[in-house]
VMD Tcl script that draws the C-alpha trace (Angstrom):
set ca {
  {119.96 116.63 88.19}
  {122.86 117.23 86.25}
  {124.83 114.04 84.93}
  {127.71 113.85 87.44}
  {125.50 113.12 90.05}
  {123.05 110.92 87.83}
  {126.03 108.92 87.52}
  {126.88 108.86 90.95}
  {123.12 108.00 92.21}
  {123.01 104.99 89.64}
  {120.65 102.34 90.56}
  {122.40 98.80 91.02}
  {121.38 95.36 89.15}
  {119.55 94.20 91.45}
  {121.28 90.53 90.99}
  {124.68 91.80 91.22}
  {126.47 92.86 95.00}
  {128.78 95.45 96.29}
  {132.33 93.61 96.76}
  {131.99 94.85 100.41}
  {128.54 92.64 100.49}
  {130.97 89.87 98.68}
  {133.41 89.94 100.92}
  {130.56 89.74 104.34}
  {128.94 87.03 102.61}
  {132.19 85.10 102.31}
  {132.77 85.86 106.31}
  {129.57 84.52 106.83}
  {129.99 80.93 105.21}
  {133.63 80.53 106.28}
  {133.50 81.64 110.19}
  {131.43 78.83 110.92}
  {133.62 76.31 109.44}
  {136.90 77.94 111.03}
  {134.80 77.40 114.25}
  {133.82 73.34 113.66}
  {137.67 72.62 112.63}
  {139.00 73.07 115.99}
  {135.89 71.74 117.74}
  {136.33 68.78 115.93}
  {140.04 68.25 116.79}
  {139.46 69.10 120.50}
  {137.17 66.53 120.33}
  {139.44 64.33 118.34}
  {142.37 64.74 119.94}
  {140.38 63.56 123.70}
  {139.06 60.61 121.83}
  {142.68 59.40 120.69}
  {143.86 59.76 124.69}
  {140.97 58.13 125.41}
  {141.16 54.99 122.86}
  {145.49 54.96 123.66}
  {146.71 56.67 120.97}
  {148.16 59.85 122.71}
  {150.71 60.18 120.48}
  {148.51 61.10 118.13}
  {146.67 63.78 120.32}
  {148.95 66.94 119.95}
  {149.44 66.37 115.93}
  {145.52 66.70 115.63}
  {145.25 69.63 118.17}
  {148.32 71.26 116.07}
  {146.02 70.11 112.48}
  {143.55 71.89 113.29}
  {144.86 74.98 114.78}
  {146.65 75.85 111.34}
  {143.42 76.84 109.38}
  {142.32 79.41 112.06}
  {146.05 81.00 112.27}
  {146.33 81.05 108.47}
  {143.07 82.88 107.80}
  {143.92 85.04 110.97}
  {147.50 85.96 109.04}
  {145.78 86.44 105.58}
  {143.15 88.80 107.83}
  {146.13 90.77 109.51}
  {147.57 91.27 106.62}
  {145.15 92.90 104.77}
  {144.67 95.06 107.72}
  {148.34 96.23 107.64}
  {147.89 97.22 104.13}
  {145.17 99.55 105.11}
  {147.14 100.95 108.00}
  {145.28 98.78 110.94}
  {146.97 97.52 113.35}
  {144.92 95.75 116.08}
  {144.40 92.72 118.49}
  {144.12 90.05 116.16}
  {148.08 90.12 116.23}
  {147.91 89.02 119.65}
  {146.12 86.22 118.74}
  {148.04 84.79 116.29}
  {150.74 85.65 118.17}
  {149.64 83.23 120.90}
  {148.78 80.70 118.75}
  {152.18 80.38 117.05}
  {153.71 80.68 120.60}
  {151.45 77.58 121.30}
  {152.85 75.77 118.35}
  {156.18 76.83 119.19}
  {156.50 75.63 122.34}
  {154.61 72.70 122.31}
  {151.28 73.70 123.98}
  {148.89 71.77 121.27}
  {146.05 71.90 123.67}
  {146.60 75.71 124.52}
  {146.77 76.43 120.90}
  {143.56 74.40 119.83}
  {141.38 76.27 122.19}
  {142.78 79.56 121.57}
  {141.75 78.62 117.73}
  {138.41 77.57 119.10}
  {137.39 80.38 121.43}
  {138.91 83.03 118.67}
  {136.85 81.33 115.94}
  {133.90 81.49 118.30}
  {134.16 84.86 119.36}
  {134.69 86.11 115.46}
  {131.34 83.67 114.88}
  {129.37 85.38 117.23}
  {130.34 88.82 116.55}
  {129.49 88.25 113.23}
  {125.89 86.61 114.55}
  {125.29 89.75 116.56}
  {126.27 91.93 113.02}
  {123.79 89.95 111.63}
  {121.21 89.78 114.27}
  {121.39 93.52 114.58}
  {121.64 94.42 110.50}
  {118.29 92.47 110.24}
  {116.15 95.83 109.93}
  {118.69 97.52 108.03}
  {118.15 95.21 105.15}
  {114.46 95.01 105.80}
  {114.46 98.86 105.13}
  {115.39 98.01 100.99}
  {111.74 96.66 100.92}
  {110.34 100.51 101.04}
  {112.49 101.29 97.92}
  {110.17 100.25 94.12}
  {111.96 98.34 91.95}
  {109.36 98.04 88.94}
  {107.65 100.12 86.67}
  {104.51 99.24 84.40}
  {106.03 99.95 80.37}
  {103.76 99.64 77.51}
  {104.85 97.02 74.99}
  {103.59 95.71 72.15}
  {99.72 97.09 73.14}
  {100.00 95.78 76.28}
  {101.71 96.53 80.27}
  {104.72 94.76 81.70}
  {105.70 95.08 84.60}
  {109.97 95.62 84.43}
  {112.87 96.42 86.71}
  {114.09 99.77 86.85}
  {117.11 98.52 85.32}
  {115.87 98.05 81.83}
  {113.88 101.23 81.14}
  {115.49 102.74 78.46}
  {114.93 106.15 76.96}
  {111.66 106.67 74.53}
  {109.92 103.65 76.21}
  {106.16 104.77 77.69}
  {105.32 103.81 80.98}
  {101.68 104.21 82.99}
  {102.10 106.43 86.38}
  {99.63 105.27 88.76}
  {98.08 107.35 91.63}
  {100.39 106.88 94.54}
  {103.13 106.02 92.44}
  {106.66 107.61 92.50}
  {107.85 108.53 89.22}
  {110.91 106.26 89.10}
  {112.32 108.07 86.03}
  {112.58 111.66 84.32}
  {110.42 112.09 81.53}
  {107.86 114.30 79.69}
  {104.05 113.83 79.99}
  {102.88 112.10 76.81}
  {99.15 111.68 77.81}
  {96.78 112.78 80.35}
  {97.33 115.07 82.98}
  {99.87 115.07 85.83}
  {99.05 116.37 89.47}
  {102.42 115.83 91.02}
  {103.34 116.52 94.76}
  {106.55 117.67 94.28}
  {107.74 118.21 98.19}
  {110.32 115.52 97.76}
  {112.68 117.65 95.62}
  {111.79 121.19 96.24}
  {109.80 121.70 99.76}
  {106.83 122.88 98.02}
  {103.74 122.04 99.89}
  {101.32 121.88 97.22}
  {101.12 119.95 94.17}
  {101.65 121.12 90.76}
  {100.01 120.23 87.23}
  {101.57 118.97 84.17}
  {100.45 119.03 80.83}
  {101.67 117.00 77.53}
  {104.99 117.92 76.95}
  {105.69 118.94 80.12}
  {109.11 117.35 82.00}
  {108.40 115.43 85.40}
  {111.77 114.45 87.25}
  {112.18 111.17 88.94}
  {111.33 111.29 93.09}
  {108.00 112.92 92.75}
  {104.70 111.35 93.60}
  {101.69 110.65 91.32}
  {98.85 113.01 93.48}
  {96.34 112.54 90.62}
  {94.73 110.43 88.34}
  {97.04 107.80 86.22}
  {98.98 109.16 83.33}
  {101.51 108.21 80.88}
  {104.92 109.41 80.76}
  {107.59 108.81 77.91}
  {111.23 108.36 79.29}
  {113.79 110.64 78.85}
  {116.42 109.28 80.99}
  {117.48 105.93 82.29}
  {116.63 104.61 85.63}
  {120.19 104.85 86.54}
  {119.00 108.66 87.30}
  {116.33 107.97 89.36}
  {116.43 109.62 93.24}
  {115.68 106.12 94.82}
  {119.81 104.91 93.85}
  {120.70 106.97 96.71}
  {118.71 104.99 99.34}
  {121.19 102.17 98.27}
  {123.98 104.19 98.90}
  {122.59 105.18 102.36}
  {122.19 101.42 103.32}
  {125.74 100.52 101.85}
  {126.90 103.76 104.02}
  {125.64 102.61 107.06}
  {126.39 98.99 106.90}
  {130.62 99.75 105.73}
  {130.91 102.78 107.99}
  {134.12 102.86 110.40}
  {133.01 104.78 113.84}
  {135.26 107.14 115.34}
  {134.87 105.20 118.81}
  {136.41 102.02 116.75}
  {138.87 104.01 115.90}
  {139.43 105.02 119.50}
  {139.56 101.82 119.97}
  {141.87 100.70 117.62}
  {143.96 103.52 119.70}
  {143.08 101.18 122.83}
  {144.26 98.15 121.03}
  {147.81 99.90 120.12}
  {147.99 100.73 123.84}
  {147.05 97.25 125.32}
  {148.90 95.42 122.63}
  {152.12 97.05 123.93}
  {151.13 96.33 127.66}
  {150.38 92.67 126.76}
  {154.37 92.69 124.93}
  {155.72 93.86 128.21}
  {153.98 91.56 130.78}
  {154.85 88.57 128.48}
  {158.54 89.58 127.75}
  {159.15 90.24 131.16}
  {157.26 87.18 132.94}
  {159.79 85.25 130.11}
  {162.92 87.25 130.98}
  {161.87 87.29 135.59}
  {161.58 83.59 135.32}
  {163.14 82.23 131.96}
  {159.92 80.27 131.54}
  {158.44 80.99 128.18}
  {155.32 79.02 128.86}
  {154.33 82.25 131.57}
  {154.67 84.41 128.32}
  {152.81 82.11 126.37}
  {149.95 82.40 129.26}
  {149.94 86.04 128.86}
  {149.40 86.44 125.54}
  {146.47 83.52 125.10}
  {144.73 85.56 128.38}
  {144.81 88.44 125.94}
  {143.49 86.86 123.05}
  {141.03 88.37 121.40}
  {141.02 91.83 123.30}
  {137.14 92.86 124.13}
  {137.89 95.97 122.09}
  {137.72 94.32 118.75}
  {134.62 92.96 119.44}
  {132.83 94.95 121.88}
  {132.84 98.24 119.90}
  {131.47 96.98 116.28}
  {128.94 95.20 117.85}
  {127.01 98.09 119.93}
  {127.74 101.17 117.06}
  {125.48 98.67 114.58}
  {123.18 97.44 117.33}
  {122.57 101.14 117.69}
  {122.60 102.33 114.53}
  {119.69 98.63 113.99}
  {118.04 99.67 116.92}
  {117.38 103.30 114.93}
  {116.79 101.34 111.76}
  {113.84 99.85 113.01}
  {112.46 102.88 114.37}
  {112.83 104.35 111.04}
  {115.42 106.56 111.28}
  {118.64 105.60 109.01}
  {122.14 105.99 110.94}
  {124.83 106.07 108.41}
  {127.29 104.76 110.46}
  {129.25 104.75 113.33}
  {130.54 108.73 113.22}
  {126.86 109.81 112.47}
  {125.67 107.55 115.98}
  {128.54 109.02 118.09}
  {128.17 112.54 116.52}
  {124.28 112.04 117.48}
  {124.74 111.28 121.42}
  {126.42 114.83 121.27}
  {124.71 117.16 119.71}
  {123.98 120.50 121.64}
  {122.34 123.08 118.70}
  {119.04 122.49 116.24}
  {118.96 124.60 113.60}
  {115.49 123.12 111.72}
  {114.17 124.32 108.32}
  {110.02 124.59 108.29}
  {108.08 123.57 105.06}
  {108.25 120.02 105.00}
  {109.79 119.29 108.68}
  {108.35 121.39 111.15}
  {105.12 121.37 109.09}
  {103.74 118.67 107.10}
  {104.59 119.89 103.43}
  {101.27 118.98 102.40}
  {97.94 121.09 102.04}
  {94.99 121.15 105.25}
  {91.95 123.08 105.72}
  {93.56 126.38 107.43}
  {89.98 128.37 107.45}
  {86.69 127.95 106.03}
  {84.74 131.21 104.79}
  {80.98 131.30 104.41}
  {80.19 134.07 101.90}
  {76.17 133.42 101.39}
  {73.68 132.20 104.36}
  {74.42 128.55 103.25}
  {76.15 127.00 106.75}
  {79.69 126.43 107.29}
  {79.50 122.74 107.68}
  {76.98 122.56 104.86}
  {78.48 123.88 102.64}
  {81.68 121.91 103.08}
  {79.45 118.48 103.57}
  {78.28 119.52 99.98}
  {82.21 120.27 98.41}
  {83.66 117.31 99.79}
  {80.72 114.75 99.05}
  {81.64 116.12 95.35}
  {84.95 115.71 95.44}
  {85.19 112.10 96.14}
  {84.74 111.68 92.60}
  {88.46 113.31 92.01}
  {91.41 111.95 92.65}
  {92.99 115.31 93.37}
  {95.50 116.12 96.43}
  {93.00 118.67 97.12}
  {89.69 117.01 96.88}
  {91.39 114.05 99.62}
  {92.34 117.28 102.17}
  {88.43 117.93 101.51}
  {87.05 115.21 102.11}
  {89.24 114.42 105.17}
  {88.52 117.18 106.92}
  {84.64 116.59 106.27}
  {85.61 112.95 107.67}
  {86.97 114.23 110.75}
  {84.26 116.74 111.46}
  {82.07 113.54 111.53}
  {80.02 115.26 108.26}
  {78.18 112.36 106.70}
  {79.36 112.69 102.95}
  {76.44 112.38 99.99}
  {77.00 110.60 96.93}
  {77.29 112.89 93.83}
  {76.01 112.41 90.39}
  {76.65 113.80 87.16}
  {80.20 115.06 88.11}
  {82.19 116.56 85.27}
  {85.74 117.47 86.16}
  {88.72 119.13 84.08}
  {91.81 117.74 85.81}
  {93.72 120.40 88.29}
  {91.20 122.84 88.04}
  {87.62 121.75 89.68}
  {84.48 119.53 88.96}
  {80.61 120.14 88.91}
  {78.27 117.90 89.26}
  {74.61 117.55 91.31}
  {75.47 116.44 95.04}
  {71.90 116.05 96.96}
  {69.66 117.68 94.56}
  {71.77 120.72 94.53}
  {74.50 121.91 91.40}
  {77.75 121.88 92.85}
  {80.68 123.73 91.50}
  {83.97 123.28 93.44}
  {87.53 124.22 92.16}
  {89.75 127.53 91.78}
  {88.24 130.83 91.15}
  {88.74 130.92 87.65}
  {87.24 127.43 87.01}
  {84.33 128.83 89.45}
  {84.03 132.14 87.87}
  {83.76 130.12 84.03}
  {81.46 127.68 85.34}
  {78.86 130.44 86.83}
  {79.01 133.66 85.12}
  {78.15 136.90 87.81}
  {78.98 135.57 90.77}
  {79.42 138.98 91.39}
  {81.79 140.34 94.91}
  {83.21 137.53 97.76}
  {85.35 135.86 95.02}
  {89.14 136.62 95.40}
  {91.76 134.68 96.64}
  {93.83 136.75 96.53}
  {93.59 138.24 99.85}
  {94.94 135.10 101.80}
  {99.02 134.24 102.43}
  {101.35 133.71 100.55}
  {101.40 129.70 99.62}
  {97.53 129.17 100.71}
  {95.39 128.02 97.76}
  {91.93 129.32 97.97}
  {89.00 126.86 97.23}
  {85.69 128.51 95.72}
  {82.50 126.36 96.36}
  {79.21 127.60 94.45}
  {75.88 126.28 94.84}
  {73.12 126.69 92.90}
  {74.32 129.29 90.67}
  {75.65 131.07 93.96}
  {79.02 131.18 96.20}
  {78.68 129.09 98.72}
  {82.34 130.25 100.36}
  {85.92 129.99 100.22}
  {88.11 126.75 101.68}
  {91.84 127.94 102.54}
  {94.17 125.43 102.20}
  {97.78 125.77 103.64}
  {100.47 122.98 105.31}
  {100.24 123.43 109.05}
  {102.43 122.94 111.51}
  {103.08 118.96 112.61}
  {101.17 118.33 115.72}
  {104.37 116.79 117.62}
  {106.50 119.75 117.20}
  {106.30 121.25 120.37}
  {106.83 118.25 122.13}
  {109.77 117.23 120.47}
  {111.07 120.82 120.63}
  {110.51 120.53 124.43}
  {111.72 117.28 124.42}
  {114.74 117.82 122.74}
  {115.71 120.68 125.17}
  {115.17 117.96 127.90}
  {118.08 115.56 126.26}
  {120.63 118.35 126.43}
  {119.86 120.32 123.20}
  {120.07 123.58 124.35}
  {119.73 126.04 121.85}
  {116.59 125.50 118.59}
  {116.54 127.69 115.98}
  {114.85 128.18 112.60}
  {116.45 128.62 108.79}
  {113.69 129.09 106.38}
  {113.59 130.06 102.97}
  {109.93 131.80 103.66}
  {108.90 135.04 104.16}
  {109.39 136.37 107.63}
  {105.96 136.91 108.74}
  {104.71 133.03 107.90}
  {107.73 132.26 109.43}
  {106.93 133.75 112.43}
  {103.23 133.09 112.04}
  {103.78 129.01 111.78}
  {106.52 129.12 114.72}
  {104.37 131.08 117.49}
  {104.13 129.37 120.28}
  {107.08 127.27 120.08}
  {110.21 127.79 121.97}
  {112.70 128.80 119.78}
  {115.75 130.63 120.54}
  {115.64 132.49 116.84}
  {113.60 132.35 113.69}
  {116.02 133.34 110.27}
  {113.81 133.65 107.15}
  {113.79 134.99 103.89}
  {117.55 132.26 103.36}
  {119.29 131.55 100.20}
  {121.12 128.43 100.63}
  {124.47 130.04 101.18}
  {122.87 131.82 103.74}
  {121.41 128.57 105.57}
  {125.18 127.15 105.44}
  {125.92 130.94 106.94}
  {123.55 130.39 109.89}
  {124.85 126.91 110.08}
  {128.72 127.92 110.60}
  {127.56 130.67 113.33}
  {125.70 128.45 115.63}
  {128.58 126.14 115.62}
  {130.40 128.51 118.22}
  {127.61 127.15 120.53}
  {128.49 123.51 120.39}
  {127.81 120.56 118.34}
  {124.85 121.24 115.33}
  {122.71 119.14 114.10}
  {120.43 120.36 110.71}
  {117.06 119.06 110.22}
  {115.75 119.72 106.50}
  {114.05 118.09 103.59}
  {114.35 120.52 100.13}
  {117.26 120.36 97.84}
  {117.86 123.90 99.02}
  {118.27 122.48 102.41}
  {121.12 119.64 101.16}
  {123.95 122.15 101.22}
  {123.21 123.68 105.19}
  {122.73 119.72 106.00}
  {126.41 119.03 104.60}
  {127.87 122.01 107.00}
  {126.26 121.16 109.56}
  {127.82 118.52 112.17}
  {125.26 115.98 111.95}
  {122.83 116.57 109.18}
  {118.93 114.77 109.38}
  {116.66 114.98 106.39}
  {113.24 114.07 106.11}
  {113.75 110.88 103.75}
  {109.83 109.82 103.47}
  {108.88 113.06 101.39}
  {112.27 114.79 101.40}
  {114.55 115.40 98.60}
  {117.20 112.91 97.39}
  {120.13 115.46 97.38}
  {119.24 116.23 101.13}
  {119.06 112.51 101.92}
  {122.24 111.94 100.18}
  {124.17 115.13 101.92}
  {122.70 114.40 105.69}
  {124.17 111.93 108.21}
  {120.91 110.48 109.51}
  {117.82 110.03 107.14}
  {113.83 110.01 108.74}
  {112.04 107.26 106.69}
  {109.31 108.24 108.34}
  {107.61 111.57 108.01}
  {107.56 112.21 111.89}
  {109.94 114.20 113.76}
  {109.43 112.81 117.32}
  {111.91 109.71 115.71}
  {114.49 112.44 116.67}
  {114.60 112.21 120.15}
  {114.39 108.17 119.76}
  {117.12 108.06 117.71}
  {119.51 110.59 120.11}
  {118.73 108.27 123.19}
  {119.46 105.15 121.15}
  {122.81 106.82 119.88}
  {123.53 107.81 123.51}
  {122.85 104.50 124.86}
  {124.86 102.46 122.18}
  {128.09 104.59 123.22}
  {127.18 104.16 126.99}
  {127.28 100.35 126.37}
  {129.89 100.14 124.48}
  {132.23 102.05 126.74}
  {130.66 99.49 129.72}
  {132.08 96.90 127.57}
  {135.49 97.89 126.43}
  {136.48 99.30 130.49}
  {134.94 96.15 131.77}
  {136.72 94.22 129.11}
  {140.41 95.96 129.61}
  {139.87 95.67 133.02}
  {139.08 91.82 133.42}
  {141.77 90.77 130.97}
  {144.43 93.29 132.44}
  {143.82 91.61 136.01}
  {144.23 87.45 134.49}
  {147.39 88.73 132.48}
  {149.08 89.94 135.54}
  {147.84 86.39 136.83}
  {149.77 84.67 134.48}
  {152.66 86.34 134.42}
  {152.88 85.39 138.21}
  {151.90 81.39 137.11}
  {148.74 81.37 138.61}
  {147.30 80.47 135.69}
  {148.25 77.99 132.50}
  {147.95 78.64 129.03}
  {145.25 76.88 128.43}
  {143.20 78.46 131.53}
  {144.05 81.58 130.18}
  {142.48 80.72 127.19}
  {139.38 79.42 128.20}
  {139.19 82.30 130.92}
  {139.87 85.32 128.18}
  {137.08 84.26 125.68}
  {134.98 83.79 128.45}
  {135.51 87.92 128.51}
  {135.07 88.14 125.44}
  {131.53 86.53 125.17}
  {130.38 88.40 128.08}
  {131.36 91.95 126.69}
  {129.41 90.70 123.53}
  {126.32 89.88 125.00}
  {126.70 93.31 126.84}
  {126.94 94.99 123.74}
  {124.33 93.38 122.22}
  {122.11 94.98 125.06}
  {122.09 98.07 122.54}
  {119.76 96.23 120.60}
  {117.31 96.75 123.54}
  {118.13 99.33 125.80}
  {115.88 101.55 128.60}
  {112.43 102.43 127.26}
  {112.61 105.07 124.74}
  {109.76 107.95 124.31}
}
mol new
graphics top color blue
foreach p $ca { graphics top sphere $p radius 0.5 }
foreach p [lrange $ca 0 end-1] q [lrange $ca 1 end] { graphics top cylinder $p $q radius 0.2 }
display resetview
């Protein structure tokens, strides 16, 4: 990782907040209060009729429209610096009118039901953000440091260079550094696509992102956790939470549209009849248009509703880019297979039986806390073999173990280890006959090979069916970009129905791939390796694998899996699709319904203060409509 982008994936203080956070948080506290003001003086201003002191009435209606208007004006003015221009002019507009012309009651419930309506779009933001923020819980935060002869646990944020930290099995190295004791057994697959783990010795570097596969170790820092991969899982969350969508920008292109309509109807019911209270009535029956709220509130109940089936939206562009998609170009280690070793073929090589022989290597490798040994002893598990307890088991980390498993000596590792452990094993003993990528177990018992165990990553057992199931939602053409050599390629893929298989692919020649299928529609890139981050930035919607994958791919793609299943694809394209069907529902029904009680005020059938109450009512139906996204038709 070279510093640039260290710099740019720095991990936050966890006490300090993004000024965008700021600013929400500040939303959050005031909209409430900007909705009791005016619900107070409505309330107020009734009671002084009521008690005789009318007079009074209309200067408390007028009080307690001014907060609302002035935090609307500061609001539209900080959109006009950014180059917005939207609805919210129409409501202040109304609201001064109100003022102007005397219509304190008109003006107080135009305060109340825009305050409301802000209030509960920001509810809805909330209500559907919920997962999105629950999704910071799968990112570590602590790391265990030696100090003073003794663990601490520490945030991320104070690991400094030189200090010594323990590296648990399971954990994720949270920082780059050198092994300074024991041995490392790292699964790597998270920054480079390799399947299988490696082995580090003293001395040797281990960079933040990868996963502790064997037994606990110690590793001296070499760079500060502002490095580490997991800053950009921040970044993704900030992404998707600040995100503009390109149908709120189409709306925004609404809003210039029906702001201009809503001039004309209330300029010319003013100039038809010389009443100015008609115009007045127009403009509060367009205040707030359903287009400022609608919009916002289904892009992040869509982009929730994906959140919390574990596939990160960032944003509005990457939802609406995700309804459309038409082309699949997928890479294969690490996303159409697991990325992760599995029995591929057992191979007797003496009369000892198949399934004893394995019921004997995996009953001594639950003593290790290799990557290997657990695809051993799983697959023993799930061929229902009943596993022995071993004894005497001596093991040299990343190579093999022996030790006396039923009354039997028990050798299990690589064919070296095998071959130094029991001198003569004579023919039967050579891996190197198997694929490209496969590691080759040898088991010996008794002085004698027992047989081979092939390891290799398979295929994932739902590809097929979310290949097919793709094709069903419109994508209609799937092909493969692999860095592997053609005939695994085409090995692994048989079967499913692809339209092409490209192997044997650089990077630049993945991005290559990527640019050609574009002539047949909209692409979407599926990947996990660093090599894969570059195709997934061409592409027009790039998906990484996030649970295993590589930062740099989770960082370059649109959409992030933080789960390590694909069939979250076709969940998250009929969420995406759904989100942009409801929020279209909501803005047509929205223009519509407001359109039709603006023409009825221009012609007096209705007051300003009808208007009002008739408008938000809109408005809070076209939320709750949106907020259907949140739900939505079964999903498979």
């Amino acid at each position: 990782m070279n510093k640039t982008k260290a710099q740019a994936s720095s991990w936050p203080n966890l006490p300090s907040m993004p000024s965008a956070e700021g600013v929400w948080k500040l939303h959050c506290f005031i909209r409430p209060i900007l909705v009791v003001i005016p619900l107070l003086g409505l309330l107020l201003g009734f009671g002084a009729r009521l008690a005789g002191y009318g007079q009074w009435a209309g200067l408390i209606w007028a009080g307690s429209t001014v907060p609302v208007l002035s935090a609307l004006l500061v609001e539209i003015v900080a959109s006009l610096r950014r180059g917005d221009v939207g609805l919210d002019i129409v409501a202040a507009l109304s609201m001064t009118a109100a003022l102007v012309f005397e219509e304190p009651l008109a003006a107080v419930v135009v305060a109340l039901m825009y305050a409301g309506g802000q209030y509960l779009e920001s509810f809805a933001e909330r209500r559907a953000k919920r997962e999105m923020t629950a999704l910071l819980e799968r990112v570590p935060r602590t790391a265990l440091r030696y100090r003073d002869g003794q663990l601490e646990e520490v945030g991320l944020d104070v690991i400094a260079p030189q200090d010594r930290l323990l590296i648990r099995q399971g954990d994720v190295v949270p920082v780059d550094g050198i092994v300074d004791k024991g041995v490392a057994v790292l699964d790597q697959s998270a920054l480079t696509g390799e399947s299988l783990p490696v082995q580090k010795g003293a001395d040797d570097a281990v960079m933040s992102g990868v996963t502790n596969a064997g037994a606990a170790f110690d590793l001296r820092v070499t760079h500060r956790a502002a490095e580490s991969t997991y800053a950009g899982i921040i970044r993704l969350i900030e992404a998707a939470q600040a995100s503009k969508a390109p149908m709120t920008r189409l709306a925004d292109r609404f809003a210039m549209a029906f702001l201009a309509l809503t001039v004309v109807l209330a300029g010319g019911a003013w100039l038809w009849t010389g009443d100015p209270i008609r115009a007045l009535a127009v403009l509060v029956v367009a205040t707030p248009c359903p287009l400022i709220l609608a919009v916002p509130v289904a892009i992040v109940s869509g982009v929730s509703r994906a959140a919390k089936a574990g596939v990160l939206v960032k944003g509005g562009r990457a939802l609406e880019m995700l309804s459309r998609v038409q082309v699949l170009v997928i890479d294969k280690t690490g996303t159409l297979t697991h990325g992760e070793a599995s029995l591929s073929e057992l191979k007797p090589l003496d009369d000892v039986p198949a399934e004893r022989f394995l019921q004997l290597a995996a009953s001594l490798e639950q003593a290790s806390k290799h990557v290997m040994a657990r695809a051993l002893v799983q697959e023993a598990q799930a061929r229902g073999l009943a596993l022995l307890l071993p004894s005497d088991v001596a093991e040299i980390p990343g190579e093999g173990l022996r030790g006396i498993v039923d009354g039997h000596d028990v050798v299990v590792g690589g064919v070296r280890y095998v071959r130094r452990q029991i001198p003569g094993l004579g023919t039967g003993l050579d891996g190197s006959r198997y694929p490209v990528g496969s590691v080759v177990v040898a088991v010996a018992i008794d002085g004698r090979l027992a047989g081979l165990l092939v390891l290799a990553d398979r295929l994932r057992s739902e590809a097929a069916h979310v290949i097919d199931g793709l094709r069903r939602l419109g994508v209609n053409r799937i092909v493969l970009a692999t860095g592997d050599r053609s005939d695994v390629a085409e090995t692994v893929t048989a079967g499913l129905s692809l339209d092409g298989v490209h192997a044997d692919l650089t990077p630049d020649r993945k991005i290559g791939i990527v640019q050609d299928e574009k002539r047949h529609g909209f692409v979407m890139m599926i990947g996990d390796g660093v090599n894969d981050a570059p195709a997934l930035a061409a592409a027009d919607l790039g998906v990484a694998m996030g649970a295993k994958g590589a930062a740099a791919s989770a960082e370059a793609a649109d959409v992030v899996l933080l789960v390590d299943r694909l069939d979250k694809i076709p969940v998250a394209i009929q969420a995406a699709r759904w989100s942009r069907r409801i929020a279209l529902q909501s803005v047509y029904a929205g223009i519509g319904l407001s359109v039709l009680g603006m023409i009825a005020a221009a012609f007096g059938y209705l007051t300003p203060v009808q208007g009002a109450l008739i408008q938000e009512a809109i408005d809070v139906a076209v939320i709750l409509n949106a907020l259907r996204a949140l739900w939505g038709p079964e999903t498979a």
